[in-house]
Structures are given as C-alpha cells and as structure tokens.
VOMARKE-7568 format. One record per residue (C-alpha): residue in three letters; x, y, z; residue number from 1. Coordinates in steps of 0.2 Angstrom, whole numbers, plus 5000, padded with zeros to 4 digits. Layout:
! residues N
R  res     x     y     z    n
R  ALA     X     Y     Z  NUM
...
//
This chain:
! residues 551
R  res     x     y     z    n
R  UNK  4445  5148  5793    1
R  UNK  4426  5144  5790    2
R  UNK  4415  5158  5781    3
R  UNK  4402  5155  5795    4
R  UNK  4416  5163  5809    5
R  UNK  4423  5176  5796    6
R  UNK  4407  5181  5797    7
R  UNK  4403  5181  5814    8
R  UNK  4419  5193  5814    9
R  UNK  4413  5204  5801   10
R  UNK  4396  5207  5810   11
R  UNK  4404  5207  5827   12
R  UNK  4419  5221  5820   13
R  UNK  4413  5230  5806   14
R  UNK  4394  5230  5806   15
R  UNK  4389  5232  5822   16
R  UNK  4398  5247  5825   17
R  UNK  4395  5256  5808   18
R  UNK  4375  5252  5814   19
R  UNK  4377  5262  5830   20
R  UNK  4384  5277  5819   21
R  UNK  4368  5274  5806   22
R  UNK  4355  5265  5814   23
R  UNK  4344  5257  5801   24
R  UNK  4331  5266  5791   25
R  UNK  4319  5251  5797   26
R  UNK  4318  5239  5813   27
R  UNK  4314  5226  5800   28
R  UNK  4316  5228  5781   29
R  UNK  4303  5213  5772   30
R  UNK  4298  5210  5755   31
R  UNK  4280  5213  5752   32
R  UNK  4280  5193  5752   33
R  UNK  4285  5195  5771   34
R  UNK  4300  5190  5766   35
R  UNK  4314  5193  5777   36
R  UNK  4331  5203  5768   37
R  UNK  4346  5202  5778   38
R  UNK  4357  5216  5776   39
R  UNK  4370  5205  5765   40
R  UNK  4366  5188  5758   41
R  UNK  4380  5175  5758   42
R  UNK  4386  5162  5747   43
R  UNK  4380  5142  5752   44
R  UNK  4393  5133  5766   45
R  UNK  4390  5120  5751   46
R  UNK  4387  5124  5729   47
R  UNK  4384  5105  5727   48
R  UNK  4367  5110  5723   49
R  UNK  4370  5119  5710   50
R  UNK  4363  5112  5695   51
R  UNK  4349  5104  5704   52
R  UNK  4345  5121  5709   53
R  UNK  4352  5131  5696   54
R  UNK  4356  5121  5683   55
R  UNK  4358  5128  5663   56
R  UNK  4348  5138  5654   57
R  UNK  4336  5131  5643   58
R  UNK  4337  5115  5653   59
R  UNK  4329  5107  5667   60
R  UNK  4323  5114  5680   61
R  UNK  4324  5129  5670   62
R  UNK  4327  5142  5685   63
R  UNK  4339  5152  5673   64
R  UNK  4326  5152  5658   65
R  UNK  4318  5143  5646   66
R  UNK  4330  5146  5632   67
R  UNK  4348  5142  5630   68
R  UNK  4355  5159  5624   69
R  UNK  4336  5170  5629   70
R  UNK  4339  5186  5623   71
R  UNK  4357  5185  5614   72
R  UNK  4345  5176  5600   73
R  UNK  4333  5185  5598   74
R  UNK  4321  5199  5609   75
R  UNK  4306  5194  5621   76
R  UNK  4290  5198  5608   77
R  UNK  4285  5217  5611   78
R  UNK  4265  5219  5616   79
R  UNK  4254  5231  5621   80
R  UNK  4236  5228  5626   81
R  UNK  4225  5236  5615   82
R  UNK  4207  5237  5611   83
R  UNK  4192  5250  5613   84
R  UNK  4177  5256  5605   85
R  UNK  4176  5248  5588   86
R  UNK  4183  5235  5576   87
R  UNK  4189  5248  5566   88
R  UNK  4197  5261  5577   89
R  UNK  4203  5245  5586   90
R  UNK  4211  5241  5569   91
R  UNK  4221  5259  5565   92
R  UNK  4228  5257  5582   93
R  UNK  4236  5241  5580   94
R  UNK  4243  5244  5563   95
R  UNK  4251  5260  5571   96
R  UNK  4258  5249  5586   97
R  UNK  4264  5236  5572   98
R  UNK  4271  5250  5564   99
R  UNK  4281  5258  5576  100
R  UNK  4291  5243  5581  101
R  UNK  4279  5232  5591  102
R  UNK  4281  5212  5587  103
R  UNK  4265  5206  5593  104
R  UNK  4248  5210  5595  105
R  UNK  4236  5209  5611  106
R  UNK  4217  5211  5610  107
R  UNK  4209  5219  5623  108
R  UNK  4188  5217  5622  109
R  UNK  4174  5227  5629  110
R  UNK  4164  5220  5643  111
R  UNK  4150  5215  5636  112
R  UNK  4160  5203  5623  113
R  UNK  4170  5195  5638  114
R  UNK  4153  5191  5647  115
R  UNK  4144  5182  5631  116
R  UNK  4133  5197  5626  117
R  UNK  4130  5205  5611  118
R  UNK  4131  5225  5608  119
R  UNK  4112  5224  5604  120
R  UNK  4110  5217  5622  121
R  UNK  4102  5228  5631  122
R  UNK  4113  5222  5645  123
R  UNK  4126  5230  5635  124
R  UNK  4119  5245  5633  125
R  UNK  4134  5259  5642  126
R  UNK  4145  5246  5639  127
R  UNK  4149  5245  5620  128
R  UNK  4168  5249  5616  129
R  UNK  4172  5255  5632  130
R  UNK  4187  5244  5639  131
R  UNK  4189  5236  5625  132
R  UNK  4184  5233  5608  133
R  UNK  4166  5225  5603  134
R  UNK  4166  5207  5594  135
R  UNK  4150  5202  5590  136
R  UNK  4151  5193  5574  137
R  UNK  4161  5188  5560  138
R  UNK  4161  5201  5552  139
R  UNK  4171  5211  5566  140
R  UNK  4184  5201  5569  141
R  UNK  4187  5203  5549  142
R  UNK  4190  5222  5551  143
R  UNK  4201  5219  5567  144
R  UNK  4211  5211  5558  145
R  UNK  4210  5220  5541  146
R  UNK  4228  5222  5532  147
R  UNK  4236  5212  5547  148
R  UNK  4242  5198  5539  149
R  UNK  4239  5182  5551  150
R  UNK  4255  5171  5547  151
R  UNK  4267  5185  5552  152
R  UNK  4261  5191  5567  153
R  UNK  4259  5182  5587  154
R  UNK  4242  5188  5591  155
R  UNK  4238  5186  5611  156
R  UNK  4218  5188  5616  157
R  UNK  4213  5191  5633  158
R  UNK  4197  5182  5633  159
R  UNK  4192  5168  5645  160
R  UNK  4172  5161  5648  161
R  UNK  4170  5165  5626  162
R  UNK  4188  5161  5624  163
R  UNK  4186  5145  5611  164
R  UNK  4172  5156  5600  165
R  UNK  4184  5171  5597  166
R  UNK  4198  5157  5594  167
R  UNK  4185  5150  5582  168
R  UNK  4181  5167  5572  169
R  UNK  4200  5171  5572  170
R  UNK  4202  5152  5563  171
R  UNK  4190  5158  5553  172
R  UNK  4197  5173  5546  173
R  UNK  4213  5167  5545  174
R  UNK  4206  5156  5533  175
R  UNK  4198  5173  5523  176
R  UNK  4215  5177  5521  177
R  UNK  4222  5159  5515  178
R  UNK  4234  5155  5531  179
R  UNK  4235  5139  5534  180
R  UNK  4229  5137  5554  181
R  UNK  4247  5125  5558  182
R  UNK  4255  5145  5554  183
R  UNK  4244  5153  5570  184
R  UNK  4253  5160  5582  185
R  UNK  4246  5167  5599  186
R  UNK  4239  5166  5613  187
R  UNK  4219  5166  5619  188
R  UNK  4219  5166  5640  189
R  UNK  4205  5155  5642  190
R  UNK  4206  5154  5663  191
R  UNK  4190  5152  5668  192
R  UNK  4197  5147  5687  193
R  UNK  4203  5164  5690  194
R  UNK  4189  5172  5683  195
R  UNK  4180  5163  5698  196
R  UNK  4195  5169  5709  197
R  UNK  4198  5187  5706  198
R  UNK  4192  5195  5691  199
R  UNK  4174  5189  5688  200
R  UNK  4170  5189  5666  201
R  UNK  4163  5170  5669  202
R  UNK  4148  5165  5662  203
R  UNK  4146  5144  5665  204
R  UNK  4148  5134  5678  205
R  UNK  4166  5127  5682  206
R  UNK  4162  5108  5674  207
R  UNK  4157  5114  5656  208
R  UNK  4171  5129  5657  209
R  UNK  4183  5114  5659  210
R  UNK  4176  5106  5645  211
R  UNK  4177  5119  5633  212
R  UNK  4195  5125  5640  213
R  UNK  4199  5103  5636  214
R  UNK  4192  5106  5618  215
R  UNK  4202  5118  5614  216
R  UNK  4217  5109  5622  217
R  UNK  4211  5094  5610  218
R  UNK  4208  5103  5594  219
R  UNK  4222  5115  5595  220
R  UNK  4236  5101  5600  221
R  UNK  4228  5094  5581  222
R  UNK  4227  5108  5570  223
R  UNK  4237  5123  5578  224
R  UNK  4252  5117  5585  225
R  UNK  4259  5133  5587  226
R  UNK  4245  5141  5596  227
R  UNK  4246  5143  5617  228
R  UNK  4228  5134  5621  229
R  UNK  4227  5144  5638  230
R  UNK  4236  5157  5647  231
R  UNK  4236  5152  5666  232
R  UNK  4236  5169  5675  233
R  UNK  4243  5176  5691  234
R  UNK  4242  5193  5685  235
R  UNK  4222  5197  5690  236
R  UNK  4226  5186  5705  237
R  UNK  4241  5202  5709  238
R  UNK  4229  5214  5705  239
R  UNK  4217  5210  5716  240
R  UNK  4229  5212  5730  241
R  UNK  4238  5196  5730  242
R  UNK  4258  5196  5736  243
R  UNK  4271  5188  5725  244
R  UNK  4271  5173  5735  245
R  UNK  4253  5170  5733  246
R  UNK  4253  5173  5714  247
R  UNK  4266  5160  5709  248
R  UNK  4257  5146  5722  249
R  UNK  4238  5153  5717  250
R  UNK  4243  5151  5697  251
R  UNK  4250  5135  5699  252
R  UNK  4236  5128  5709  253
R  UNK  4223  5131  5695  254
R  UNK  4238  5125  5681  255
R  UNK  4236  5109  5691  256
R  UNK  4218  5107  5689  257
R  UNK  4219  5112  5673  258
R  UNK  4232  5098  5669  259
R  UNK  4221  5086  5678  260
R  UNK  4206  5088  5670  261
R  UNK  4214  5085  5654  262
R  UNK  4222  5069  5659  263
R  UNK  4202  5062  5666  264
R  UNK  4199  5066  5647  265
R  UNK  4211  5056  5640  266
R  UNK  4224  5070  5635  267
R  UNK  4243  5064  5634  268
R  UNK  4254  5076  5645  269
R  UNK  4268  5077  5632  270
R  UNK  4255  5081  5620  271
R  UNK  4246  5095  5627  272
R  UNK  4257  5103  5640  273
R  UNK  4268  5110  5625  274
R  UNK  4254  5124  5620  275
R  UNK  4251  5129  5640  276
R  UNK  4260  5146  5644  277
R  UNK  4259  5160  5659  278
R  UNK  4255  5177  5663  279
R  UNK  4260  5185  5675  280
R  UNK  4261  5202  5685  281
R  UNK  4277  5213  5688  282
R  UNK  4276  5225  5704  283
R  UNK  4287  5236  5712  284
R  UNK  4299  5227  5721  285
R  UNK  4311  5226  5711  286
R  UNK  4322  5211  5716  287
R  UNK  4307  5200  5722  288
R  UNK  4300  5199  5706  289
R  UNK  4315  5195  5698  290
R  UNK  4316  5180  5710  291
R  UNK  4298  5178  5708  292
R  UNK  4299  5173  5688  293
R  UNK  4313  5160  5691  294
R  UNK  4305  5153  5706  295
R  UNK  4290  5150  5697  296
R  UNK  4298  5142  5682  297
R  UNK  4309  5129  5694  298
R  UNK  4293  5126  5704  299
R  UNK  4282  5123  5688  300
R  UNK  4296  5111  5679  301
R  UNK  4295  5099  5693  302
R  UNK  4278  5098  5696  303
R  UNK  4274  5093  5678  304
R  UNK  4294  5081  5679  305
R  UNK  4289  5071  5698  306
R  UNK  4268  5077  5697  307
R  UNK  4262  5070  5682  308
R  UNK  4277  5060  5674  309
R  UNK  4281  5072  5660  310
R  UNK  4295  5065  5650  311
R  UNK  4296  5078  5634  312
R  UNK  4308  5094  5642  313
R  UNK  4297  5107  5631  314
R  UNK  4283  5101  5644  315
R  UNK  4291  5107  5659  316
R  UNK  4296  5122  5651  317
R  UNK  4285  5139  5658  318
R  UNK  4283  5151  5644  319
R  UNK  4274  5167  5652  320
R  UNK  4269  5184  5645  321
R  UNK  4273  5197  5658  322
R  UNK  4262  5215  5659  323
R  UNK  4267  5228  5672  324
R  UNK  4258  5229  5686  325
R  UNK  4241  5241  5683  326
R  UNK  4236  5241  5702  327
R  UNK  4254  5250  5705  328
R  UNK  4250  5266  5693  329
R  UNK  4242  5281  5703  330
R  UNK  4233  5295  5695  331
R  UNK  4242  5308  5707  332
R  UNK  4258  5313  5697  333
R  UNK  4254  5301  5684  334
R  UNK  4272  5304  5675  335
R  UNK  4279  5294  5689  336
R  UNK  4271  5279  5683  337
R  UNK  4282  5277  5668  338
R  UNK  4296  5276  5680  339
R  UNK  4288  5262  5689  340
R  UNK  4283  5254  5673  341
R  UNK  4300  5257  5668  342
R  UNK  4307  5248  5683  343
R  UNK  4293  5232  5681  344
R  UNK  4297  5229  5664  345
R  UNK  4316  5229  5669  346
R  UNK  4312  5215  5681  347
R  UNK  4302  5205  5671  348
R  UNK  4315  5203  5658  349
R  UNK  4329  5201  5671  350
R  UNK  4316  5187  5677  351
R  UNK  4317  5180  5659  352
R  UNK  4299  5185  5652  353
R  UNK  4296  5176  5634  354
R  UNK  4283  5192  5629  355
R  UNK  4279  5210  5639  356
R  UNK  4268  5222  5639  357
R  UNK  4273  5240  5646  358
R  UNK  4257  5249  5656  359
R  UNK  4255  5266  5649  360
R  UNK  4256  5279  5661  361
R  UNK  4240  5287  5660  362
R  UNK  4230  5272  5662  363
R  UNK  4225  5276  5678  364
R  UNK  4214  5290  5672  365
R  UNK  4207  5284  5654  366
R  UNK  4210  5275  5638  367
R  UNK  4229  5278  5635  368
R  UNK  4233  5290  5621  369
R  UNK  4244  5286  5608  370
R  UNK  4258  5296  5614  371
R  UNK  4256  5286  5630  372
R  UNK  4255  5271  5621  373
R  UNK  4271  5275  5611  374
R  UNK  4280  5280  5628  375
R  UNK  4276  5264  5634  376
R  UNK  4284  5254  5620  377
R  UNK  4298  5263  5617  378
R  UNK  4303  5258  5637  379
R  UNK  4305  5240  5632  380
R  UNK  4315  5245  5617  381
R  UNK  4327  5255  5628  382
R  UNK  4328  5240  5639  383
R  UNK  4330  5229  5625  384
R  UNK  4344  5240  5613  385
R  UNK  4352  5250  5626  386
R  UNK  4353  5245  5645  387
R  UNK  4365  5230  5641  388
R  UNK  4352  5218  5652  389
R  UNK  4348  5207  5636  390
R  UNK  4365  5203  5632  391
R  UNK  4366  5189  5645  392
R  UNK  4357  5175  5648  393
R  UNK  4352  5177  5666  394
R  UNK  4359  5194  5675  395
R  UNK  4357  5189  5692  396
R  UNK  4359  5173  5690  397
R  UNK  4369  5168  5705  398
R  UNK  4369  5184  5715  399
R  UNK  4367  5175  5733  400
R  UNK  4351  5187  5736  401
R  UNK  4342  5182  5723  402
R  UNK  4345  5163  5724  403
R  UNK  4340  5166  5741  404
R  UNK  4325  5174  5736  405
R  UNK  4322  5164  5723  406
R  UNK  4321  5146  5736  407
R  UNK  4310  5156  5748  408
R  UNK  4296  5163  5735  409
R  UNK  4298  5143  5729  410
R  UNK  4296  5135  5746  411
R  UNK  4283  5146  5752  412
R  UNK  4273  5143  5737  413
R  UNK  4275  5125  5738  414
R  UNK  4266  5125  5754  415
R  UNK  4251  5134  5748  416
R  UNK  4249  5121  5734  417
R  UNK  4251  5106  5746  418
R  UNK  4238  5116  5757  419
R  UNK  4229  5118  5740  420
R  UNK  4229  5099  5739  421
R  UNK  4224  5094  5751  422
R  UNK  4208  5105  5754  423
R  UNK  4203  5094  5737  424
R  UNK  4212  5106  5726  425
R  UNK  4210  5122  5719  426
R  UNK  4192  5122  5712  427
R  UNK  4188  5112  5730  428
R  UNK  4196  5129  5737  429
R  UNK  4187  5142  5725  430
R  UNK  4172  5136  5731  431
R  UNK  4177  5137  5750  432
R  UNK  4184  5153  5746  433
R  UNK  4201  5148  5753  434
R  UNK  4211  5158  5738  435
R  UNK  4199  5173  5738  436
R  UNK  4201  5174  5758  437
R  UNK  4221  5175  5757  438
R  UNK  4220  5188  5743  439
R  UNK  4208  5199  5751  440
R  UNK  4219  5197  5768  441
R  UNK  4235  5201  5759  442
R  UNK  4228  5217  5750  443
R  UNK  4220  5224  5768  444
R  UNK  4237  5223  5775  445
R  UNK  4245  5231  5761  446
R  UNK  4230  5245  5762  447
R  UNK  4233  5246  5781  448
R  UNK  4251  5249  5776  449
R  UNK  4251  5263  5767  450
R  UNK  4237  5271  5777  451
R  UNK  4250  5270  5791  452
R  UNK  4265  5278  5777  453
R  UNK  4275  5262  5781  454
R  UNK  4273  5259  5764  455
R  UNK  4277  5273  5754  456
R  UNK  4269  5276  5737  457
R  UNK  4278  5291  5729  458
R  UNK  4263  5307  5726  459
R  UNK  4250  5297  5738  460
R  UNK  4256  5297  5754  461
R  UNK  4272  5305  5755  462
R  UNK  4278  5318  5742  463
R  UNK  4263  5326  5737  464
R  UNK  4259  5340  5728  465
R  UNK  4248  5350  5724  466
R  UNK  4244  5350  5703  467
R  UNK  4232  5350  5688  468
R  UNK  4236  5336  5676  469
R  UNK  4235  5342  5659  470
R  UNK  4240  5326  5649  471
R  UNK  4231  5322  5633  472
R  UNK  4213  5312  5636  473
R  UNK  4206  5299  5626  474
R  UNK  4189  5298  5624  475
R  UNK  4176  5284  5616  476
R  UNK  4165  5291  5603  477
R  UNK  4147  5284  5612  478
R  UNK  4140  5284  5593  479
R  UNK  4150  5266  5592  480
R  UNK  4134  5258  5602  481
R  UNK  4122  5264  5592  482
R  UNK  4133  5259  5574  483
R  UNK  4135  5242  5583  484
R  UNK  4117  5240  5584  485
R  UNK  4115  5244  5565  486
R  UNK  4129  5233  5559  487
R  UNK  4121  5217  5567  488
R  UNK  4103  5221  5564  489
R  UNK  4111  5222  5544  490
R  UNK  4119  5203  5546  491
R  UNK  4107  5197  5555  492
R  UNK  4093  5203  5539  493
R  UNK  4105  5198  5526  494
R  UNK  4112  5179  5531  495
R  UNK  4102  5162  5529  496
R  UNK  4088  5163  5545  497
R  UNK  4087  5143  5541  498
R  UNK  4106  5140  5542  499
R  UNK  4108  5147  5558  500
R  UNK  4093  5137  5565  501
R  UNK  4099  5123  5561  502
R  UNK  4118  5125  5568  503
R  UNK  4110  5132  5585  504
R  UNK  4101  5117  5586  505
R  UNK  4116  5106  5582  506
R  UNK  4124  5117  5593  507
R  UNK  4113  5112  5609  508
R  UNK  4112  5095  5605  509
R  UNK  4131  5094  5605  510
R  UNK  4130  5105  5622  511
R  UNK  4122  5090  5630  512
R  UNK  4137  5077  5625  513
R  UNK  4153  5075  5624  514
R  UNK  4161  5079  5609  515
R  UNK  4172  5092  5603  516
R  UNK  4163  5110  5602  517
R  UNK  4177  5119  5592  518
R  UNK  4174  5112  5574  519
R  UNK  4155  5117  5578  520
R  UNK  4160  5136  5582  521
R  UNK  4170  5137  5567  522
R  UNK  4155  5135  5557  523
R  UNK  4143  5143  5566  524
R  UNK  4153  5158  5566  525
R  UNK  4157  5156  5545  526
R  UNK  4138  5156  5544  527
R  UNK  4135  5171  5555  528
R  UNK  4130  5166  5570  529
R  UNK  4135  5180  5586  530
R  UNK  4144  5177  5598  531
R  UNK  4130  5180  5609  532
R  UNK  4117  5170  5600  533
R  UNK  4131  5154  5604  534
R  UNK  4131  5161  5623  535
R  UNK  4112  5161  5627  536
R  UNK  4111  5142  5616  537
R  UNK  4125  5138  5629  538
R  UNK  4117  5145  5644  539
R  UNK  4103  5139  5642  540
R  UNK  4110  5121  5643  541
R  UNK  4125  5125  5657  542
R  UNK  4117  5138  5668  543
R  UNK  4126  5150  5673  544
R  UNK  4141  5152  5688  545
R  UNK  4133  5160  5702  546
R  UNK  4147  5162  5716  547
R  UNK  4140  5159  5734  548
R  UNK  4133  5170  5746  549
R  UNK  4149  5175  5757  550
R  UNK  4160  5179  5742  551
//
C-alpha cells in the first residue's frame, strides 16, 4: 500500500469530515513568502536525496549547519547592538554588557560617522550621538575601547561606506594595547550594495565602494585572518519590507557581485571567501524563518562549490550573525515585544545562527535602557541554558514541513538570482531599481494586510487597549555635541599640521590609482587625521552616489 493512496484515504475519511465539523480559521493559510502550508506535510515517495539535500552537519551543502556538533560545543556568541552619544558613555555600557554575560561586542555609530562627517560638521549638527556613538578621530576609538582588552573579545561594527577607516583605527588601537592584529576578531559590515538598496549611509559611487570593500578583502586575508572582511546583509533589506524569500535571493545577489569583483581583481576564491559572513533578519513567522537560515546556507554553498569553483569547504561555509527583527517591535503594548523577540531569537538559533543579537523591547520608542537591554540578553541565555534547543545539532532537522520549507524558500530564491543575472546582475539591477521595486511592492502588501486585519499584529489592530506606557526612558545628554566639538578642535591644535598635509596628499594621489588604501588609513589615523578629513580627500576624488530620480 503506497503512502500516496493511504493518504488519499486519510483526507477522504478522516479530514474531510472533521473540516465540515471546524471549518478552517482561513480559506488559504500562506507564509508571508506566499508560501503555501498544507495542513500536514508528508515524508518524500523517495529519501535518496537525502544527503544531497540534507546531508551532515558541518559538511557540504551545509543545510544542517556549518559546524559538526554547533551548539553541543560551544554557544552561538551573545551580541547586542550598542552605541550612542559619546565614546565614553558608549564605553561603561559595553563593559556592563561584557560584564553581565555577553561574549561579544557590536558597535552601533551616530549618523553623522556612518556618512563620512565629522561632529564639527555642521551637517552634523542635531546628529551627534544620537543613534549611535560619535567616532571622529583616534582618540575615540581609544576611549570606546578603554579596559576592553582587543585579543579576548569578537567585536562586530556596523559601518559600511567608512567601513575600512574605522577597521583602520580599531588596528590601530589594538596596536596601543600590544595585540598582535592575526589575534582580531570581528566583523565590520562594509556592504555598500545594500546601502544603495535599502538603507541609504553611502557616501561613493559603487566602483571605488568596491574598491575599498577589495582592499580590505586583500589586506585582511594578509594580516587578520581571523577577521570577517564584510558582512553581507539581508537584514536592512527585511527591514525595509522585504519577505523572507526576497531576503535570502536579494543578499545573495549582492554576495555574488561581491565575489566577482574580487576575482576581476585577482583575488583567489579559497583565499578570500574564508573571512565573508552574513547577517541576516529574524521575523515573526516562526517556522519560515527557521527554513529560511538552512535554505540560505544550502543555496550559498553551491553557488560558491558549481558558481565559482571553490574547492576549500570552509569557502562554502555561510557564517551569519542573526538580529531580531526591529520593523516587528510596536510601540503599542511595548512588553509584547519581548515575546516576539523571544520567539525570533528562538528561530534564529533553531536555524543555526553563529552570533545573535536580541532587540530590546523598548526600542520602538528610544534608546533602550539598561534594564531593557539586560532583558534582552538574558532571553538568549534562557534559550541557550534552559529551553533544551542547543543540545542538538539541528532540531527540526528533517521535520517533513521544514524540509519542505526549506526547498521552497531555496528554489524561489534561486530564481530571483537567475533573474538577477540576467538583468546584468545585482548592481545592473540597483541601478534599474529592480530589487528596490520588489521590496517596496512586498512591504505595500504587507501594509494593505494589516490595514485589512488579515494580518494580525497583537495591540495594533486586533487587541487593543487603551494604556499609558511608563517604562523607564533613556535620554541623550545634547551637551555630547558641543564636548565633541571641543575635543577635536583640541587634536586638531595639538598634532603636526605638516604631517597631516602631507598624508592627505598621499592620500589623493593614492585615490587616483590602484593600490591598497588600508596600510595609508592606518597611518593616517596614527597621525590624527578624522575620519572626516579622509572622507572630504575621498570625495573629492570619487564624487559622491547620487541615486536616480525615480528612486
């Protein structure tokens, strides 16, 4: 007796009659993908797929996660995304974090640092401190990192169009402290391609963004071989309304071009692709996203294996750092959100995250509060000491649902990358605005959604209350502009005017040709150059991006 006829029977016997009892909640019920669920998934006619499909953990194509025993060994690294007004208070929270249990740190940065500018800019001026902490110079970068000793901690920066200058002062203060840089560990993000997508910090032009996201590649494979030279990230893409589907294939398309680029610059794929790693989002739904991670690895592994000829297994290995999803938390009922953070972070480590980051559940009203911040942590260290899910390799590993899940996320993907492809690929696309017009049309339909409470979204649209929210507030002291402006008049009256001429120079010269750039920021920033003095010598070289009209 097939399984196909048995369950002809069962639907036929059993289902159809218990439906006319309890007739479905939903005509349809779809993953926010548009994925279709069935009401029961069942197993393959045939398992002779299994291990090209499947396969082991920690082997190729690494659908059940990039280590052989993943959690049983040790515990994804413990982040959360901090950074606001200055280098100091920046500083006393993270020695907090580090000292309540977190294993890694992650640098948020103000606005005006992410753009190029310095806090004396006036296009700074409102700016300073306010999403993130101010890096100007040197000098703080030294208190940011004051009494955190460099070799002992993973430190990920989320920093993209500046990414290799605040790569360059963290070298440089690590050498302050007497690391040696082959200890670093961490992560800058340095993807300029979805800056141009969906989250808009860019400064230059794509060519010379690629060519300072190659240097880095170049100089980091040499001298920190530990370090991740770019975070390829579907997370801003998910936050600007992108489904799960779109997120994997969108990321993908720009890790492509990314990899490409390097080849044309004479780049060796086993070489490089070691120190590429992922960020992505997780939502709400709690069994997509699960699929979503494992598709993601298996689609990434053989794109770099049959793409691009990889032959080293560590380059076909996705390594991503997971944060829950922001666009999810509402400021109605904000409590709720650490339930849904809780159920994210869940996701992501059933999905096999190598890092996480837990949203605090105030962030959709202000700068989260310590408190909130702790809350925050402590979820991942109940998921990690007490739910049970780290104790196996891959949970649902297996469960027919989330295999099929997993194939369709993969297989949809795939066919927005060969789309991708053959527009001219994905910065072909960015600049036809291909990627930017499905994310736009995927958040309206999710907005038109729960406008019309199909979607429901818990204290929005359905369960709503009447309240005052009392939580605690965290506020930034707007006297940090004003100290910031004094602190770099002070080094700029006090370091060698002549120096700094002269790197500046060497610094355009070297704009205008070919060679590595990262040795130069190192010392230009030794010798107290801004980070916003570098940007302007830059800019006036390279221009600056200036999307097109219809965007």
């Amino acid at each position: 007796m097939s399984l196909d006829s048995e369950r002809k029977r069962w639907e036929k016997k059993t289902l159809t009659p218990a439906s006319k009892r309890f007739p479905e909640r939903k005509k349809e019920f779809i993953t926010p993908s548009g994925i279709p669920l069935p009401p029961i998934q069942f197993p393959p006619e045939s398992e002779d797929n299994y291990l090209d499909q499947l396969g082991f953990p920690g082997e190729y194509p690494f659908t059940r996660g990039v280590q052989p025993s993943m959690y049983r060994g040790r515990f994804w690294t413990m982040r959360q995304y901090a950074g606001y007004a200055s280098a100091n208070e920046s500083n006393q929270r993270y020695r907090y974090l580090l000292a309540q249990g977190q294993t890694g740190l992650s640098v948020a940065f103000d606005l005006p640092t992410q753009i190029g500018y310095d806090s004396d800019n006036p296009i700074s001026h409102g700016e300073v401190g306010k999403v993130g902490v101010a890096i100007s110079s040197l000098d703080d970068m030294e208190i940011l990192f004051r009494e955190i000793p460099l070799d002992k901690v993973s430190t990920s920066m989320t920093i993209n169009a500046p990414a290799a200058i605040l790569l360059a002062m963290y070298i440089a203060v690590s050498k302050q402290q007497g690391v040696e840089t082959n200890q670093l560990r961490g992560t800058i993000q340095n993807d300029i391609l979805k800056e141009y997508i969906a989250r808009g910090t860019y400064i230059f032009p794509p060519k010379p963004s690629m060519r300072l996201i190659t240097d880095v590649f170049s100089f980091c494979e040499r001298e920190i071989p530990r370090w991740n030279t770019i975070s390829i990230s579907g997370y801003h893409i998910r936050e600007a309304g992108s489904t799960a589907v779109q997120e994997v294939a969108f990321t993908l398309a720009n890790a492509v071009a990314y990899v490409e680029t390097a080849l044309r610059a004479g780049l060796d794929i086993d070489q490089f692709a070691r120190q590429l790693s992922f960020f992505f989002n997780a939502h709400n739904n709690f069994l997509e996203e699960i699929a979503k991670f494992r598709a993601a690895r298996r689609l990434w592994a053989r794109l770099m294996k049959q793409r691009f000829g990889a032959r080293n297994p560590a380059s076909m290995r996705m390594r991503f750092h997971t944060q829950t999803g922001g666009s999810t938390l509402t400021a109605q009922q904000p409590e709720n959100n650490a339930i849904r953070v809780a159920l994210q972070a869940l996701a992501a480590v059933m999905g096999g995250t190598q890092s996480l980051h837990t949203n605090s559940m105030d962030e959709a009203l202000w700068l989260p509060t310590e408190k909130a911040v702790t809350l925050a942590l402590r979820t991942q260290q109940i998921i990690a000491n007490e739910s049970g899910v780290a104790d196996t390799t891959d949970p649902l590993g297996g469960a027919y649902l989330i295999e099929y899940l997993t194939d369709e996320i993969e297989k949809r993907a795939q066919t927005y990358i060969e789309k991708i492809d053959q527009i001219g690929g994905a910065l072909v696309a960015i600049d036809q605005g291909f990627i930017q017009g499905e994310i736009q049309e995927a958040a309206y339909q999710n907005q038109k959604e729960i406008e019309s409470r199909d979607q429901v979204v818990v204290g929005v649209n359905e369960y709503v209350v009447d309240e005052e929210i009392e939580l605690e507030r965290l506020q930034v002291d707007p006297s940090i502009e004003a100290e910031q402006c004094d602190r770099l008049a002070e080094l700029r009256k006090n370091r060698d005017q002549t120096r700094v001429v002269e790197l500046l120079g060497n610094l355009e010269t070297a704009a205008q040709g070919t060679e590595n750039l990262m040795p130069l920021f190192i010392e230009c920033v030794e010798n107290k150059i801004t980070l916003g003095e570098m940007c302007d010598t830059l800019r006036q070289i390279w221009g600056e991006y200036q999307p097109p009209a219809w965007i």
